[in-house]
C-alpha atoms as one frame of an Amber mdcrd trajectory, in Angstrom:
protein
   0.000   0.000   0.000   2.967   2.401   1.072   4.743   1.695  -2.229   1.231
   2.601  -4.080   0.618   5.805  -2.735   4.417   6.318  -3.294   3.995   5.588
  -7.059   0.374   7.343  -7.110   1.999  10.584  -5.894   5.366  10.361  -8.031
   3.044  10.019 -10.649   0.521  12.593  -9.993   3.553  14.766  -9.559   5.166
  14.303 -13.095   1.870  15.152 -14.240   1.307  17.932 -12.553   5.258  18.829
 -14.210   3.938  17.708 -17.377   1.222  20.357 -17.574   2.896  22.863 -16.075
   3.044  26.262 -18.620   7.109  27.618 -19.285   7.218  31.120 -18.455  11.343
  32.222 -18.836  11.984  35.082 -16.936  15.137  37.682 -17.813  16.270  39.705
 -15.211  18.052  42.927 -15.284  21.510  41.864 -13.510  22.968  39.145 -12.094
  21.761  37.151  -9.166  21.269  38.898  -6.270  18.440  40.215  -3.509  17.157
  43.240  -6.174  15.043  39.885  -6.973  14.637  37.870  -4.174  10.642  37.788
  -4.878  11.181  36.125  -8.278  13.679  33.452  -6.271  11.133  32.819  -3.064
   8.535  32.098  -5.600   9.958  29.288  -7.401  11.507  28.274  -3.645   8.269
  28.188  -1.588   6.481  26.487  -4.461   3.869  29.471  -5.467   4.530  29.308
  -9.113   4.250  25.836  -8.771   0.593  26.268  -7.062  -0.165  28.369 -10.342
   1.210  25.478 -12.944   4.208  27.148 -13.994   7.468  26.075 -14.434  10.017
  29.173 -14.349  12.752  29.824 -15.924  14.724  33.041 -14.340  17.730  33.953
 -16.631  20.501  35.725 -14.500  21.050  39.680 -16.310  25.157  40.759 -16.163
  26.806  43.645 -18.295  26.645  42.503 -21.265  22.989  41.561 -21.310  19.850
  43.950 -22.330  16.328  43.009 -21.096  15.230  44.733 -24.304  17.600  42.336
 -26.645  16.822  39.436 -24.765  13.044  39.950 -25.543  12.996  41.173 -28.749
  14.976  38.471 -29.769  12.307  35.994 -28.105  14.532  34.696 -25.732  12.273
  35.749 -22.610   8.752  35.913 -22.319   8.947  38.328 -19.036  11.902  40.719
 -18.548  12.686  42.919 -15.483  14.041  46.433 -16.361  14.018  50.153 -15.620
  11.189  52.277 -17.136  13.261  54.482 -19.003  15.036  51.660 -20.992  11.618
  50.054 -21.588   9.813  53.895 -22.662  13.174  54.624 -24.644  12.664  51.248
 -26.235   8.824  51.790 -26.836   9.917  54.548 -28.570  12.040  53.157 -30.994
  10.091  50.662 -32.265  10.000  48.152 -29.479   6.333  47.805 -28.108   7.389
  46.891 -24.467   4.380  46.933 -22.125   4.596  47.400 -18.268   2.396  44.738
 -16.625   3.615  44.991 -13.594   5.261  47.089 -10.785   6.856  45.624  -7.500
   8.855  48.214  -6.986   7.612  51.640  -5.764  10.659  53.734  -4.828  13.686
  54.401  -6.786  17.073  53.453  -5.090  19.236  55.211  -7.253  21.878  57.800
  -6.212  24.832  59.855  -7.075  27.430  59.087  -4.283  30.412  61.473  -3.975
  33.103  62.068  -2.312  33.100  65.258   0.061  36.719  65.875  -0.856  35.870
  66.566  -3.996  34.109  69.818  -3.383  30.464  68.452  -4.185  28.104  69.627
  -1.179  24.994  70.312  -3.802  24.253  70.440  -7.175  25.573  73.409  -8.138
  28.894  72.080  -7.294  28.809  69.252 -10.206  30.100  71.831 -12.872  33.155
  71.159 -14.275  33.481  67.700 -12.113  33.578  64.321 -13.613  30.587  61.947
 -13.221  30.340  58.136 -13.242  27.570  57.047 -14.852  26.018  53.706 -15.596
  25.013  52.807 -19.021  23.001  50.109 -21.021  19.362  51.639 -20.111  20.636
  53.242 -16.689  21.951  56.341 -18.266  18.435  57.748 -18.770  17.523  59.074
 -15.607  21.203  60.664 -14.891  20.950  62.312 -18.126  17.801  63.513 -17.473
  18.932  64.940 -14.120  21.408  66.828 -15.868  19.158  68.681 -18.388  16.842
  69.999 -15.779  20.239  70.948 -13.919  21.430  72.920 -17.236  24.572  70.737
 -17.048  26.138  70.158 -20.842  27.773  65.944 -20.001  29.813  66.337 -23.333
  32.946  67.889 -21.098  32.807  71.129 -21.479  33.857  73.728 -18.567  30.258
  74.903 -17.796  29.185  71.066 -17.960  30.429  67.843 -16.076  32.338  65.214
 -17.671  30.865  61.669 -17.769  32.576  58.542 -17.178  31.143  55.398 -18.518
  31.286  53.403 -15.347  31.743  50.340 -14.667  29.642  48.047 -12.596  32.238
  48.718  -9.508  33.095  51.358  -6.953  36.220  51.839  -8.454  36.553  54.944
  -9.954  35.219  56.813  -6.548  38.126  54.654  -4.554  40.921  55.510  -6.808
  39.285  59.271  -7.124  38.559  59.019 -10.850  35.664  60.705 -10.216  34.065
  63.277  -7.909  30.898  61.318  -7.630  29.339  57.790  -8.808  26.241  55.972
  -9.542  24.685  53.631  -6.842  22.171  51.920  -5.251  21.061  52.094  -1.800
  21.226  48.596  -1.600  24.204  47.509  -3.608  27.046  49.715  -4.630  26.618
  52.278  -1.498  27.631  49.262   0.626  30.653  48.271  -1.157  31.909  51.616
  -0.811  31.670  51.643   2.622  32.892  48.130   3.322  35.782  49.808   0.966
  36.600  51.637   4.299  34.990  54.945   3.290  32.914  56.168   6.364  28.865
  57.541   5.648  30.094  61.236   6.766  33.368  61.260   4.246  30.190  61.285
   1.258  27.617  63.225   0.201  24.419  61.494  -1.286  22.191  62.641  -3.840
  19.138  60.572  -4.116  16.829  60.528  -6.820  14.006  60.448  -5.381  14.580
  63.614  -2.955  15.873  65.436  -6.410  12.517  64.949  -7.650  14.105  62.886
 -10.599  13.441  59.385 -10.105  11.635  56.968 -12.097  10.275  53.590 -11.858
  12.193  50.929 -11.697  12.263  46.898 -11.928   9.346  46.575 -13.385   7.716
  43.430 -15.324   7.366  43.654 -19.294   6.185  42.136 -21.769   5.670  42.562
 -25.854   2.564  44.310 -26.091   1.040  41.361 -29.527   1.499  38.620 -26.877
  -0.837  40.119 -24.525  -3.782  39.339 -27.653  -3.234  36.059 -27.018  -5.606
  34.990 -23.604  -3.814  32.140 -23.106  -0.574  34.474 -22.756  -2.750  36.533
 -20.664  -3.442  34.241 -18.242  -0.089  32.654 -17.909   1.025  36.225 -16.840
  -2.133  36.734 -14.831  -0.607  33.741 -12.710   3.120  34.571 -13.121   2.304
  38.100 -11.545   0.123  36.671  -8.632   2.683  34.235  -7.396   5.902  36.627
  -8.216   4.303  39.311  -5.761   3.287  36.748  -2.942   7.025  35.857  -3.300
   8.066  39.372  -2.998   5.821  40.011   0.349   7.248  36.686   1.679  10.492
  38.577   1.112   9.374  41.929   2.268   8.284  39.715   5.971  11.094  37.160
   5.861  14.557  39.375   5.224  16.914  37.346   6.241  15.514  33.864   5.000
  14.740  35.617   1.750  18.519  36.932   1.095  19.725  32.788   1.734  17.445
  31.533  -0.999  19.399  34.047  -3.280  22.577  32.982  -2.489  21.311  29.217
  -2.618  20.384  30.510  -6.320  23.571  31.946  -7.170  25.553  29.689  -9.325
  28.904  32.024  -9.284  29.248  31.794  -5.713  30.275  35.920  -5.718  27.851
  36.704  -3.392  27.967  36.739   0.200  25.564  36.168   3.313  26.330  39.436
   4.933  25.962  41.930   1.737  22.873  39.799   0.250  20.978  39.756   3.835
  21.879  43.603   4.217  20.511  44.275   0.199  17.432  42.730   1.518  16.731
  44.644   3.916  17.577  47.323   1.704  15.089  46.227  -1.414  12.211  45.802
   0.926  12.116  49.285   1.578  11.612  49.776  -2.270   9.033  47.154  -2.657
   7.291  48.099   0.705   3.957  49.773  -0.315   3.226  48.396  -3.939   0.873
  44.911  -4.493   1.715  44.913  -8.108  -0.201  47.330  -9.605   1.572  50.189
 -11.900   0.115  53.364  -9.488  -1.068  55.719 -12.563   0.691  59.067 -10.640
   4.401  57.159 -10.590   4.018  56.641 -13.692   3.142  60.182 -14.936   5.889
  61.551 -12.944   8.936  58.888 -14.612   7.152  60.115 -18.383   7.221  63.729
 -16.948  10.921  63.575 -15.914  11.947  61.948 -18.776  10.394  64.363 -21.392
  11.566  67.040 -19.694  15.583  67.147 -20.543  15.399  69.318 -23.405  17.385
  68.989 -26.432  18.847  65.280 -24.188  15.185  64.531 -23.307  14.811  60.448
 -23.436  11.369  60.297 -24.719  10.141  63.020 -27.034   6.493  62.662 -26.853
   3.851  60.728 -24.423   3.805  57.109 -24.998   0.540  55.500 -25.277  -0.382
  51.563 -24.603   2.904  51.550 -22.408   1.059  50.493 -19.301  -1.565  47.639
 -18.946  -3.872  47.038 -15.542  -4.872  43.905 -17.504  -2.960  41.611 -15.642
  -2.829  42.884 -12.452  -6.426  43.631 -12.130  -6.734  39.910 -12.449  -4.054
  39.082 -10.020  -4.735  40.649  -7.332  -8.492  40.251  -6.854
């Protein structure tokens, strides 16, 4: 009898695997606690309870969410609004489904050596700057600030940087791009105390814009089978990020169980936990209508370097979500 209901469940499981609808997921970098909810989902089984076997493809430097799905290599990517509207723009009709992030963590980290206390003190200093989709917002930062980035005196000089702290250590530049969950950290495990910088955070600029968000091409969302698939990829990818949001710490080991490179460690993954579910604190899912506004707003409104140069319309979709999350 033991051996029977052994065999019964074996098999009712490699049915269940059987049916089970492929979603592939590309993220926007590598593996790390920026997408822990993605990782607890497949861990604690709620794709699983939706019929879905997942597929999450690791991001690095030299990979584009936008590539990777135009190509047809994803059927889901993760990636800042700017690269997705700049995309939209250009031909690529990338449709936001989903939003589990609310805040923006980007920032401009400098040193106060350097001479930067505000703003105003960025002319004629040199910049690092992340590109591949990420330079959007900075350059849009720097239009409203009337700041030329092609080096001239009355401008600031940008360098292409890296994904490292490096040019900040080694003083290559007065400030750099980070994260307030990622590169901030490694600047101060560099040795670099919190009162030898000055941070400049998007959001209290009044220049941030949405980030990690879920999209997909907007001719696959005709399909209602599609539709549905995504209806159940979004429900069980948000209960994994508020399993996150309440479980830190247990959250940032399933990462690091994930990551196949074995860079990552327990104390900086646990601490960019912490530091993510601040970000993702406050949003179920749904695109709010008023972030969204404000990213188009901020990116149309660079001038001659603006990133979008007109609305975009059908960029957004509560078609998923409003199925969701009911």
């Amino acid at each position: 009898m033991k051996k029977l209901m052994i065999g019964t469940a074996m098999t009712a499981l490699m049915a269940s695997a059987a049916w089970a609808e492929d979603v592939t997921l590309q993220l926007k970098w590598v593996t790390q606690a920026q997408f822990a909810g993605y990782y607890v989902a497949k861990d604690q089984g709620f794709y699983d309870e939706e019929g879905l076997n997942v597929t999450i493809l690791p991001g690095g430097p030299d990979v584009a969410p936008t590539q990777v799905i135009a190509g047809g290599g994803a059927d889901v990517v993760v990636d800042w609004m700017p690269s997705a509207l700049a995309a939209r723009e250009k031909g690529l009709a990338l449709v936001n489904i989903a939003q589990p992030f609310k805040s923006s963590g980007m920032q401009l980290t400098c040193l106060k050596e350097s001479g930067v206390a505000t703003p105003a003190d960025f002319k004629g200093k040199t910049l690092g700057v992340w590109f591949g989709g990420n330079e959007y917002p900075f350059l849009n930062w720097m239009g409203k600030l009337g700041y030329a980035t092609d080096g001239s005196p009355d401008g600031v000089t940008v360098l292409k940087q890296g994904f490292n702290v490096d040019p900040l250590l080694q003083k290559q530049a007065a400030c750099i791009s980070t994260m307030t969950y990622n590169e901030y950290w490694q600047v101060i495990d560099a040795g670099i105390t919190p009162d030898q910088l000055v941070n400049f955070n998007y959001t209290q600029e009044g220049v941030a814009t949405l980030e990690d968000g879920l999209y997909v091409m907007e001719d696959n969302l005709k399909d209602p089978a599609f539709e549905e698939k995504m209806v159940k990829f979004v429900r069980a990818s948000m209960k994994g990020w508020k399993w996150a949001e309440e479980h830190p710490d247990d959250a940032a080991m399933i990462v690091l169980d994930n990551d196949d490179t074995g860079a990552q460690t327990e104390k900086h993954q646990k601490r960019m936990m912490g530091e993510v579910a601040k970000l993702t604190a406050g949003s179920n899912g749904a695109l709010d209508e008023g972030d969204y506004q404000r990213t188009v707003d901020a990116l149309m409104s660079g001038g001659s370097d603006a990133v979008i140069t007109k609305a975009p319309e059908g960029a957004w979709t509560h078609q998923i979500t409003d199925k969701a999350l009911q």
